[in-house]
C-alpha positions in Angstrom: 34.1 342.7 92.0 33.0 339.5 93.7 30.8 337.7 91.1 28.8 335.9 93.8 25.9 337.1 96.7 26.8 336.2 100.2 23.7 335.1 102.9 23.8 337.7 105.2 21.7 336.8 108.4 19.5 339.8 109.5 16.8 340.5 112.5 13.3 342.5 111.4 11.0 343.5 114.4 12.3 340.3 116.3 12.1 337.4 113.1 15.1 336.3 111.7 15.6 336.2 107.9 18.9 336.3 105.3 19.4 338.1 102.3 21.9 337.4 99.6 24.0 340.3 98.4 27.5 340.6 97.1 30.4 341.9 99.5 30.7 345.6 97.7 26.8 345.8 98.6 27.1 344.1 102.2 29.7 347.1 102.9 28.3 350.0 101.2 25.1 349.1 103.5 27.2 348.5 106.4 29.0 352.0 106.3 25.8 353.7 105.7 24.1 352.4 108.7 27.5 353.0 110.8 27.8 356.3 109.0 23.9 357.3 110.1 24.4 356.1 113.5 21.7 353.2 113.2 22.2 349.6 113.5 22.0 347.8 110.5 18.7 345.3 111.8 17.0 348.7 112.0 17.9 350.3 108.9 17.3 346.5 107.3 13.7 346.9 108.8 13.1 350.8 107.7 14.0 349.6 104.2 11.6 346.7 104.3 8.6 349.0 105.5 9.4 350.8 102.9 9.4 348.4 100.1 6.3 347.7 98.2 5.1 344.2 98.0 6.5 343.5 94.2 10.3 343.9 95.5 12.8 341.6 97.7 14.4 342.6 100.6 18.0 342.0 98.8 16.8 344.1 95.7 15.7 347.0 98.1 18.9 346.7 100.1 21.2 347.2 96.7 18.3 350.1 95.5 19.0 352.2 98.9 22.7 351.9 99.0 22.6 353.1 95.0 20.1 356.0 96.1 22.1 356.8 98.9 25.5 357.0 96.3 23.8 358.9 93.8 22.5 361.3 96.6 26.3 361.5 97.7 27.3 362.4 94.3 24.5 365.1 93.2 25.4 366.6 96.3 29.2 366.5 95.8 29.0 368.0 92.5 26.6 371.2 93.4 
């Protein structure tokens, strides 16, 4: 596991911005958004509508692609 975030450059509703997350998290996000069928600006975007105020974009990117595991998983094991 790398021990260092990577700047990723992103596009939300037309602004540029970067977030910093480590290469297992850039991928895990990646192949959900290719896995959903939605490009990764857009699911970048629904996940920073969604965030409150009190959380970064980075920090809400790693919380989705746990949630989104953890789904996986409890669904695996019914």
């Amino acid at each position: 596991m790398s021990a260092r975030p990577v700047k990723h450059s992103l596009t939300l509703r037309g602004h540029r911005t970067s977030v910093s997350l480590e290469p297992e998290f850039w991928a895990a996000f990646r192949a959900i958004a290719g896995s959903t069928g939605t490009p990764i600006n857009a699911l970048a975007a629904q996940i920073d509508a969604e965030r409150g105020t009190d959380l970064g974009l980075a920090s809400a990117i790693r919380l989705h692609v746990l949630r989104h595991y953890r789904a996986a998983a409890e669904k695996g094991a019914r």
